[in-house]
C-alpha positions in Angstrom: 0.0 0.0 0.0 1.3 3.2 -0.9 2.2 5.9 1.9 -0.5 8.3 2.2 2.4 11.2 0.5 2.7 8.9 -2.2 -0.6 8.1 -4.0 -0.1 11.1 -5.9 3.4 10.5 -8.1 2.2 12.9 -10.7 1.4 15.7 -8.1 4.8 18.1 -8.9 3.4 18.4 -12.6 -0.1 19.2 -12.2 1.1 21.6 -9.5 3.8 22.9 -12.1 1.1 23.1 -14.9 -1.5 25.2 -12.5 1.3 27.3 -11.2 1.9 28.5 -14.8 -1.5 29.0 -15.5 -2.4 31.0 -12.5 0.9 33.0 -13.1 -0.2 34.1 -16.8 -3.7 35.3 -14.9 -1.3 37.1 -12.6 0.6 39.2 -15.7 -2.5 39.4 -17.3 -4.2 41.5 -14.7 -1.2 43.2 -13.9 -1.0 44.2 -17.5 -4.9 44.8 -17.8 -5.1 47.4 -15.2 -2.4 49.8 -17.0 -4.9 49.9 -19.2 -7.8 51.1 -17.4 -8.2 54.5 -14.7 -6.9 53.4 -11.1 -9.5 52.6 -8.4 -12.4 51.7 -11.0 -14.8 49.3 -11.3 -12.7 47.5 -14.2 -9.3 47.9 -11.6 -11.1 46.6 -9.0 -11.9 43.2 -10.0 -8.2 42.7 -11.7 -6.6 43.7 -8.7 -8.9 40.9 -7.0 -7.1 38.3 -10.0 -4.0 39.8 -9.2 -4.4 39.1 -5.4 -5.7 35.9 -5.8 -2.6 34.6 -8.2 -0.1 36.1 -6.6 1.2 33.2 -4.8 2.3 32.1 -7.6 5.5 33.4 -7.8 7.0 32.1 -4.5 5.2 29.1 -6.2 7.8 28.9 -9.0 11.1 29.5 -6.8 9.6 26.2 -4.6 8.8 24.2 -7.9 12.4 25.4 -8.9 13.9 24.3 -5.6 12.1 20.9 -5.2 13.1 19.5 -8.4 16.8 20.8 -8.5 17.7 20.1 -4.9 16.2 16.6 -5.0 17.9 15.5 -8.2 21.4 16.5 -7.1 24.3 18.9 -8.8 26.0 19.2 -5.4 29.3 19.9 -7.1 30.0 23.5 -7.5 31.2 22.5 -11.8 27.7 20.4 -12.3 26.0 23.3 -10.3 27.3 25.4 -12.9 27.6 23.7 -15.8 24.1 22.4 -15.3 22.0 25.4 -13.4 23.0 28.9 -13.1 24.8 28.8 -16.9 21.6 26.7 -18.7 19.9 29.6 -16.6 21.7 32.7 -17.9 21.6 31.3 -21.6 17.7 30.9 -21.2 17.6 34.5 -20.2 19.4 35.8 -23.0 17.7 33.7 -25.7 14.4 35.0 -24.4 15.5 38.0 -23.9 16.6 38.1 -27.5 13.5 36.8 -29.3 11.0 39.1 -27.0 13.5 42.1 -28.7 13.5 40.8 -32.4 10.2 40.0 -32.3 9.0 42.9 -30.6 11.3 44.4 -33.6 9.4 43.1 -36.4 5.9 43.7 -35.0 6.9 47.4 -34.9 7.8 47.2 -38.9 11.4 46.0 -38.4 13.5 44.2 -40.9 15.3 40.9 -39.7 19.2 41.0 -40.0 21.8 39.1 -38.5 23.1 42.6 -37.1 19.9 42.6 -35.2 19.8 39.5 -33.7 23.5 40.5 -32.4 21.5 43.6 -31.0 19.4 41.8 -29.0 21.4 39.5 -28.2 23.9 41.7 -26.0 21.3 43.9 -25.4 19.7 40.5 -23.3 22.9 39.8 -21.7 23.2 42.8 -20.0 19.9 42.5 -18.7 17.5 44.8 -21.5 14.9 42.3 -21.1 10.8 41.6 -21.6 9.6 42.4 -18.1 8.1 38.8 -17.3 11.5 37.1 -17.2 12.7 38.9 -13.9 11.9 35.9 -12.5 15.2 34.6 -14.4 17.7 36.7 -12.0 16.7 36.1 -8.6 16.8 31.9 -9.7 20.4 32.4 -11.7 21.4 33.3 -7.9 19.9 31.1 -6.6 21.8 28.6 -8.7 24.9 29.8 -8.5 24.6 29.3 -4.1 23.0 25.8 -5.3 26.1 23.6 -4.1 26.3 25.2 -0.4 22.2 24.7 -0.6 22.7 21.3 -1.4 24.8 20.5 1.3 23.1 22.1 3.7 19.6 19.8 2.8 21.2 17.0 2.4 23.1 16.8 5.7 20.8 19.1 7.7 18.1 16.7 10.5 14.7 17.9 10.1 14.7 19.8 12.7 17.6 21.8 11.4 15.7 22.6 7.8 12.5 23.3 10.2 14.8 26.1 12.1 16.1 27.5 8.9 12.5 27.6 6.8 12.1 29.3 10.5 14.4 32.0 10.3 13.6 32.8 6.2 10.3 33.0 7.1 10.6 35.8 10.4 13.6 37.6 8.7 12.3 37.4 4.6 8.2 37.9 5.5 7.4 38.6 9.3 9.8 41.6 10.3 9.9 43.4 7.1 6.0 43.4 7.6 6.3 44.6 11.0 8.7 47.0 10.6 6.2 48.6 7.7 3.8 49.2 10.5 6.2 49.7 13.3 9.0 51.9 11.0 10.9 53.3 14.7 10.6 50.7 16.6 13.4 48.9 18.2 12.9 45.3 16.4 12.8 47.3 13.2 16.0 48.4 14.5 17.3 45.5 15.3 16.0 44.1 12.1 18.7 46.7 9.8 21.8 46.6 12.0 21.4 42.5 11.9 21.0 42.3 8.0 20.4 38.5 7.7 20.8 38.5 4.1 21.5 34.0 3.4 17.5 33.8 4.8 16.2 36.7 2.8 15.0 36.9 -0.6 14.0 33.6 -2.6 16.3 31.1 -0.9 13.6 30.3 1.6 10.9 29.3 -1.2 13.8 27.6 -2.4 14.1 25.0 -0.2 10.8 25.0 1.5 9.6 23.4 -1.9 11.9 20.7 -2.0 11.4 20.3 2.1 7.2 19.7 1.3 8.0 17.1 -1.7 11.0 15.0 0.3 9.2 15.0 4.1 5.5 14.0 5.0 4.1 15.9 7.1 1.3 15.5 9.9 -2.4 15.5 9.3 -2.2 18.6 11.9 0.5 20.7 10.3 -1.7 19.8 7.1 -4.4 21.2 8.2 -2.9 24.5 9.6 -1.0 25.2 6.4 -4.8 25.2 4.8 -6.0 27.5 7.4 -2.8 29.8 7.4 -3.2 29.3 3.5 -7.2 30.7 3.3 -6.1 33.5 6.4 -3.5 34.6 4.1 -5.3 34.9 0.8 -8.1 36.5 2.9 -5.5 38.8 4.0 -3.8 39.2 0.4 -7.4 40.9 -0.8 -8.9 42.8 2.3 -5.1 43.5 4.6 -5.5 47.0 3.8 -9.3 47.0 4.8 -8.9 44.4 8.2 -5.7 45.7 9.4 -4.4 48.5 7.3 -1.4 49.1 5.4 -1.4 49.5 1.9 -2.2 47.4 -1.1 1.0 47.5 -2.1 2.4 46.0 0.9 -0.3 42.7 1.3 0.3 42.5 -2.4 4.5 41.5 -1.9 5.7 38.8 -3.3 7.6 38.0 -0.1 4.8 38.9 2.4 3.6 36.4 4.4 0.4 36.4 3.7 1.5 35.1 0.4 3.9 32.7 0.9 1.9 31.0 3.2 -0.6 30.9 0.7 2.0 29.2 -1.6 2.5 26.8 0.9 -0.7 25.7 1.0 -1.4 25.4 -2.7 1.8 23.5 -2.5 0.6 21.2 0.5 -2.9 20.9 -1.3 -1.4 18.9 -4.7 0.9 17.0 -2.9 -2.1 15.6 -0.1 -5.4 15.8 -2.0 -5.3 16.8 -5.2 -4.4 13.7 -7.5 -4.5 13.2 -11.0 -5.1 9.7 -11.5 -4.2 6.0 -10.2 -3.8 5.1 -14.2 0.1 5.1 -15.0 -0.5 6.9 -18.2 -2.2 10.0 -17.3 -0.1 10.9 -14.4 3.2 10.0 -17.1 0.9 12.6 -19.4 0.6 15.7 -16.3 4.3 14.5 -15.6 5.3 15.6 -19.5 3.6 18.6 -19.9 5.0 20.0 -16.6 8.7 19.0 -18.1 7.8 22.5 -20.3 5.3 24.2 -18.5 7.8 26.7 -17.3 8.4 27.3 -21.2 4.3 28.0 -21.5 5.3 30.7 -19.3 8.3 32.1 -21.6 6.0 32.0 -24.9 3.0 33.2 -23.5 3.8 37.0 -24.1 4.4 36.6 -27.6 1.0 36.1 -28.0 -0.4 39.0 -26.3 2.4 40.6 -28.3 0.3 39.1 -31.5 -3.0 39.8 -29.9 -2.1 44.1 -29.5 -0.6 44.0 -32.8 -3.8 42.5 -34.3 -5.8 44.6 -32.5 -7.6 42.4 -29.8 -8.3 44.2 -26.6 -7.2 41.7 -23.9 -10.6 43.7 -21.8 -12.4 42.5 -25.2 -15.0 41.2 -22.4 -16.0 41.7 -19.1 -12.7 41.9 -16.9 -14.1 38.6 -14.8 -14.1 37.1 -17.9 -11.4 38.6 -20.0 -8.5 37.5 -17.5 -9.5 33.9 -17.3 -10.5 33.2 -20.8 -7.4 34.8 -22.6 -4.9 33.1 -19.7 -6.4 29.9 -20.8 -6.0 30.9 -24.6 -2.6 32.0 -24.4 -1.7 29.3 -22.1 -2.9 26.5 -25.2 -2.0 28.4 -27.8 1.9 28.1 -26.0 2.1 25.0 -25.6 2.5 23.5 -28.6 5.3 25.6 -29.1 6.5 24.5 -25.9 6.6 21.1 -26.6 8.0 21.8 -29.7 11.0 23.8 -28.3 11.2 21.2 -25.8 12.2 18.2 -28.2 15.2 20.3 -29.7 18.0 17.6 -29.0 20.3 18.6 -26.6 19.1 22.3 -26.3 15.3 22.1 -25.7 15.2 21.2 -21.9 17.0 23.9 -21.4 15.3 26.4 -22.8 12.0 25.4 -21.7 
C-alpha cells in the first residue's frame, strides 16, 4: 500500500502546470489594469485576479527548488555547468527573441546585425519584463552547491529552524517593521542584516522540504488554514488591518507565501491526478515544459495588440481567465516543440 504522500506521483506536474496557469492570470491582470483608470470598477476586479494569483511566484522558486535540490548537482562544476549557466543562456535567448520579435511587430526588418543587438542587449539584462523571474533563480543557482549541502546533511529539525528563520527575517519583520517603521525590532532588524535567509532562498528549499518530508495531518491542516487566512488577508489586509495594497500585495509577504505553501501542500495531499500510470506520465510531460508555457505566452499577447484584440475585449471577470487559458494552449505546442530540440530544448524550456 502506498504511503499516504505517495498516491499522488504525478502531483509536482499538475502543481507545475496550475502554477503556470495562474501566473499568466497574474501578468494578465497586472498588465490589464495599465490599461484602465486606477481605483475603477474594471481595476477593481483585476486587482482581485492579481491578489488571488499572486502566490504564484514564490510558487515557482519552490517548484524550482524541489526539483533541483532533489535530483542533485551538489558539485560546484555540475551546479554550474548544469544550473546557473543553462539559466543565464535561457535569459538571454528570451531576452533576444521578445527584442527581435518585438522588432518586427513594430515594422522592423530581420538581420543578422539585429539578432547581435538583442542578443547583448539581453545579456546585460534589457529584457521583456516577465523574465525577472530569471535573476533572482540564476542566484539562486549559482549558491545551489552550499544549498545542497546544507539539505542534504541538515536533521529535520535543522531545515525546520532555517525555513524558520527565512520565514521571520524574509516575510514577518519586514512586515512589521512597515507598521512599526521606529521601533526597536525594526531596529534590530537593519543593523542584523540577515541576508543568506532573505530573498528567494527560503521558497527555495521549502519546496523541496514539502516534496522530500510528509508531514502530519495537523501541520496539514494548519498550512490550509494559514493558507485561506492569508489569501483573505492578500485581498482585504489593507481594509482588516491596514497598510497599503502595495504592501499585502508582496511577493515575499507572508500572507502570500503562506498561501504558496498551502497550494503547495494541497497537490501534494489531496489533489491527484489519477491511479492510471498513463495520465499521471501525461501531467508529468507537460510539466517538463510548462515553465516554457510561461516564456511563450507573451508573444502572443504581443500578436494579440498588434492584431488589434483588446485583452478587456469582455468583461474583466471574464477577459483575465478566458485569454490566460488561450494564451496558455496556444503556447504550448510551441513548448513542446522547443522542448524536443535535441540537446538544447530542456534547457530552454
Amino acid at each position: 500500500m502506498m504511503a499516504r504522500g505517495d498516491r499522488n506521483m504525478g502531483w509536482p506536474g499538475f502543481f507545475r502546470v496550475f502554477t503556470v496557469l495562474c501566473a499568466i492570470m497574474l501578468l494578465l491582470s497586472q498588465q490589464c489594469q495599465q490599461l484602465v483608470a486606477a481605483g475603477s470598477g474594471v481595476w477593481q476586479v483585476l486587482s482581485v485576479y492579481e491578489g488571488l494569483t499572486s502566490w504564484t511566484v514564490p510558487a515557482l522558486f519552490m517548484l524550482w527548488g524541489m526539483f533541483a535540490l532533489e535530483e542533485g548537482k551538489p558539485q560546484v562544476s555540475a551546479s554550474l555547468l548544469g544550473l546557473a549557466l543553462p539559466a543565464f543562456f535561457l535569459l538571454v535567448f528570451w531576452g533576444a527573441v521578445y527584442a527581435v520579435v518585438s522588432h518586427l511587430l513594430g515594422g522592423g526588418v530581420l538581420s543578422w546585425a539585429g539578432v547581435w543587438a538583442a542578443l547583448v542587449s539581453a545579456a546585460k539584462g534589457n529584457t521583456y519584463f516577465h523574465l525577472w523571474v530569471l535573476y533572482p533563480l540564476i542566484g539562486l543557482y549559482l549558491v545551489h552547491p552550499v544549498i545542497h549541502r546544507f539539505t542534504s546533511s541538515a536533521s529535520r529539525g535543522e531545515l525546520r529552524y532555517f525555513l524558520a528563520l527565512c520565514f521571520l527575517f524574509a516575510s514577518l519583520l519586514p512586515l512589521w517593521t512597515a507598521f512599526h517603521p521606529g521601533s526597536v525590532l525594526a531596529g534590530q532588524l537593519e543593523r542584523l542584516r540577515v541576508h543568506l535567509v532573505l530573498g528567494w532562498v527560503g521558497c527555495y528549499v521549502g519546496g523541496w522540504y514539502l516534496r522530500r518530508f510528509e508531514i502530519s495531518r495537523l501541520a496539514e491542516y494548519i498550512l490550509y488554514i494559514l493558507g485561506v487566512l492569508g489569501l483573505v488577508l492578500t485581498l482585504m489586509g489593507p481594509r482588516l488591518v491596514g497598510g497599503s495594497r502595495e504592501l499585502w500585495y508582496l511577493y515575499t509577504s507572508p500572507n502570500v507565501a503562506l498561501t504558496a505553501s498551502a497550494f503547495c501542500t494541497l497537490f501534494r495531499y489531496v489533489l491527484g491526478i489519477s491511479e492510471e500510470r498513463s495520465r499521471r506520465r501525461a501531467m508529468n510531460d507537460i510539466g517538463a515544459y510548462a515553465f516554457g508555457i510561461y516564456l511563450v505566452h507573451q508573444l502572443w499577447v504581443l500578436m494579440f495588440r498588434r492584431l488589434g484584440i483588446s485583452l478587456l475585449a469582455f468583461s474583466p471577470a471574464l477577459s483575465v481567465p478566458l485569454f490566460a487559458l488561450i494564451f496558455f494552449l496556444l503556447s504550448l505546442p510551441f513548448a513542446w516543440l522547443i522542448y524536443l530540440i535535441p540537446g538544447a530544448g530542456s534547457k530552454l524550456t
